[in-house]
C-alpha positions as CSV (number, residue, x, y, z in Angstrom):
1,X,-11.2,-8.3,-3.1
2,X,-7.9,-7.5,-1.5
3,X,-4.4,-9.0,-2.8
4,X,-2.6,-11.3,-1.0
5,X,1.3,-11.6,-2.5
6,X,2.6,-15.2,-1.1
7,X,6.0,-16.4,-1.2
8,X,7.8,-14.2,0.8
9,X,8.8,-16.2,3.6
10,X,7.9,-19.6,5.4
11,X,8.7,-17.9,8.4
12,X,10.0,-14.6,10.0
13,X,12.8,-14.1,12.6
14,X,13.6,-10.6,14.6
15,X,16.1,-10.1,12.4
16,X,13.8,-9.8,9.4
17,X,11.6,-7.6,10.7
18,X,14.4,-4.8,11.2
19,X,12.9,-1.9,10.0
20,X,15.2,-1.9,6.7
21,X,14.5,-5.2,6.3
22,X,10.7,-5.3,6.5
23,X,10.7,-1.9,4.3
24,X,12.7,-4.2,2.1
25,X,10.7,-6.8,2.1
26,X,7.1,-4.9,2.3
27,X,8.6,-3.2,-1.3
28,X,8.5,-6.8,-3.1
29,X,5.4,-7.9,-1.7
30,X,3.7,-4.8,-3.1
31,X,5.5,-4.9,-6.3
32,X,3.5,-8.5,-6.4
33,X,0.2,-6.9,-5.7
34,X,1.1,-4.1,-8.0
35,X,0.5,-6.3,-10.9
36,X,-2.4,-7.6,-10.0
37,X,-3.6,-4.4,-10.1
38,X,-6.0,-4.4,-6.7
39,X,-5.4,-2.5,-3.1
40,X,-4.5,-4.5,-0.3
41,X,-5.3,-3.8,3.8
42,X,-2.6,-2.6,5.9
43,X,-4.0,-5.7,8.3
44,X,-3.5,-8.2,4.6
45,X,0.1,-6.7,4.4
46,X,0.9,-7.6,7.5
47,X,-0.4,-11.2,6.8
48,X,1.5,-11.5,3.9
49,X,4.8,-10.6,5.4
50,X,3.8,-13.2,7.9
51,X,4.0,-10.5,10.9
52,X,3.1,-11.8,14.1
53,X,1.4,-9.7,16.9
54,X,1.8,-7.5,18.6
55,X,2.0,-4.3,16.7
56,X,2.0,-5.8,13.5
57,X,0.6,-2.9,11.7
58,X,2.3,-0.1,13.3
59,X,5.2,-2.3,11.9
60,X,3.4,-1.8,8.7
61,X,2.8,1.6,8.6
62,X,6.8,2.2,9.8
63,X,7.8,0.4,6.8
64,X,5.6,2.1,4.7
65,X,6.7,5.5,5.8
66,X,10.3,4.2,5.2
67,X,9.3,3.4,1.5
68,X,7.9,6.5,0.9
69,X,10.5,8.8,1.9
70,X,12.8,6.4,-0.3
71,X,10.1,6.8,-3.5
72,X,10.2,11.0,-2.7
73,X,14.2,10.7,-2.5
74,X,14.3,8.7,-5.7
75,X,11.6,10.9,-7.5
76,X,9.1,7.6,-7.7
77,X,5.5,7.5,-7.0
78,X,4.4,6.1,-3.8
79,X,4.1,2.5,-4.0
80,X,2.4,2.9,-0.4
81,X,-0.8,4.3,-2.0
82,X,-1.4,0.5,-3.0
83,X,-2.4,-0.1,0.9
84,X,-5.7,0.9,2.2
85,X,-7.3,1.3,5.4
86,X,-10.8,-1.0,5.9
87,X,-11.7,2.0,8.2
88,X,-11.9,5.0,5.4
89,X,-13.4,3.0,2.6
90,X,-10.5,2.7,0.2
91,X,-8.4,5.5,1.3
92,X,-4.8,4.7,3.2
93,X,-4.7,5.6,6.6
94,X,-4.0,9.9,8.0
95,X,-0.5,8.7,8.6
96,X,0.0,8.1,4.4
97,X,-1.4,12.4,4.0
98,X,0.8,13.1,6.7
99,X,4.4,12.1,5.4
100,X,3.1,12.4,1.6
101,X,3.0,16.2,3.5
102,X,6.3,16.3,5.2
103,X,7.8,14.6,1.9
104,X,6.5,17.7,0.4
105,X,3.9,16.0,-1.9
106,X,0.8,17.0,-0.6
107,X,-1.0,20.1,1.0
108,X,-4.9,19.1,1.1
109,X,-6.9,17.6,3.9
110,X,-6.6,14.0,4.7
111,X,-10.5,13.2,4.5
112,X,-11.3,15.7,2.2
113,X,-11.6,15.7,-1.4
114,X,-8.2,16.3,-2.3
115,X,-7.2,13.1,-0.6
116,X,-8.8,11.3,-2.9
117,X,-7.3,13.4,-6.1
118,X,-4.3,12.6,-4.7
119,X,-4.4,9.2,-3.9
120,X,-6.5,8.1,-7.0
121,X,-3.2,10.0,-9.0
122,X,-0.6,8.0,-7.0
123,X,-2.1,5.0,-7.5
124,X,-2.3,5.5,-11.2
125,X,1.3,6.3,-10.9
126,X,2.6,3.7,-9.1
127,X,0.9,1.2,-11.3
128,X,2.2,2.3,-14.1
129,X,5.5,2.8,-12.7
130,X,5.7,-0.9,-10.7
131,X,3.7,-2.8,-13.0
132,X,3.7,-1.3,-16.5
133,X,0.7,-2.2,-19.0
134,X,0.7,-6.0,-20.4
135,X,2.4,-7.6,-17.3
136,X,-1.2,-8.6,-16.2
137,X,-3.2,-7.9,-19.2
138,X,-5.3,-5.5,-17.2
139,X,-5.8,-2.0,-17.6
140,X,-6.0,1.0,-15.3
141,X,-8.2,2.9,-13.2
142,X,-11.5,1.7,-13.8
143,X,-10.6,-1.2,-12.7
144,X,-8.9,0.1,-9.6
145,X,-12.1,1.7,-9.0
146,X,-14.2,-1.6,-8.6
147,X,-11.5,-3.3,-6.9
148,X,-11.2,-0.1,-4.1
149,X,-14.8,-0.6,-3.8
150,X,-15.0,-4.4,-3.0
151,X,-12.0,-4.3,-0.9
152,X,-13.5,-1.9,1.3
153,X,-16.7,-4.1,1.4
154,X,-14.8,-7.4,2.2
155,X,-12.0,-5.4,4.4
156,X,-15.5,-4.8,6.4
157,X,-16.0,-8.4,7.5
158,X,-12.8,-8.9,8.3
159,X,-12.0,-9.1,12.2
C-alpha cells in the first residue's frame, strides 16, 4: 500500500514547481503521509504534487535533497526517508545515502546492511518527529514494516 496525500493543489503552474516551492510543498505532502504512517514512491510523490512529465521525479528527488539538507541544518530527522524507490524493495533511492553522506549522517554502503539500519532509524525518527503517537492511533515500526513490504509489492505493478 503506498500513501497518497491529496489536497495540495487542483493544478500546478511553473511557478510552483520552483525548486523552493516544490521543496515547500513536497514537505506538507509528506507531513500528510507521515501520519498515516506508510512509505510512499518517489513516482506516487510526484502524483500527488500533481507533477507533470517530463522529469517529474528528478524534480522529486531535487526537492527531496533540498529538504534534507534543511532537516540536517535544523538538527531534524529526514522526513525524506518516508519515500521509497519500487526498484530496491523499500529502500529510497542511492541518491538519499548519498546526501544523508555529504550531510554528514551516514558512512555505510547504500545497498548494504547499514542502509537499512539507517533508514529503518530515520524513519522511526521522522515519524515520531512529524507525526507524534495518537495523531493516527497507530503505532510504530512494526507496522512500518508490513506497510514497506506491501508497497514494494504494489510499487511492482505499477508502470
Amino acid at each position: 500500500m503506498t500513501a497518497i496525500a491529496w489536497g495540495l493543489a487542483a493544478t500546478t503552474t511553473v511557478e510552483d514547481n520552483a525548486p523552493e516551492t516544490l521543496a515547500r510543498r513536497l514537505r506538507a505532502h509528506l507531513q500528510a503521509v507521515a501520519v498515516q504512517r506508510i512509505p510512499i514512491t518517489y513516482r506516487a510523490a510526484a502524483k500527488g504534487l500533481l507533477l507533470a512529465p517530463p522529469n517529474t521525479i528528478h524534480q522529486v528527488t531535487e526537492a527531496l535533497e533540498q529538504l534534507m539538507a534543511e532537516d540536517a541544518a535544523a538538527d531534524r530527522p529526514f522526513i525524506a526517508a518516508i519515500v521509497i524507490s519500487k526498484a530496491r524493495g523499500g529502500l529510497p533511492a542511492s541518491g538519499f545515502f548519498d546526501c544523508a553522506r555529504r550531510l554528514g549522517r551516514f558512512a555505510g554502503d547504500p545497498a548494504g546492511p547499514e542502509a537499512w539500519a539507517f533508514h529503518a532509524q530515520e524513519v522511526s525518527a521522522a515519524i515520531a518527529f512529524w507525526a507524534p503517537s495518537g495523531i493516527s492511533g497507530e503505532s510504530g515500526s512494526n507496522e512500518w514494516q508490513g506497510a514497506r513490504q506491501a508497497c514494494a509489492s504494489v510499487s511492482e505493478r505499477e508502470t
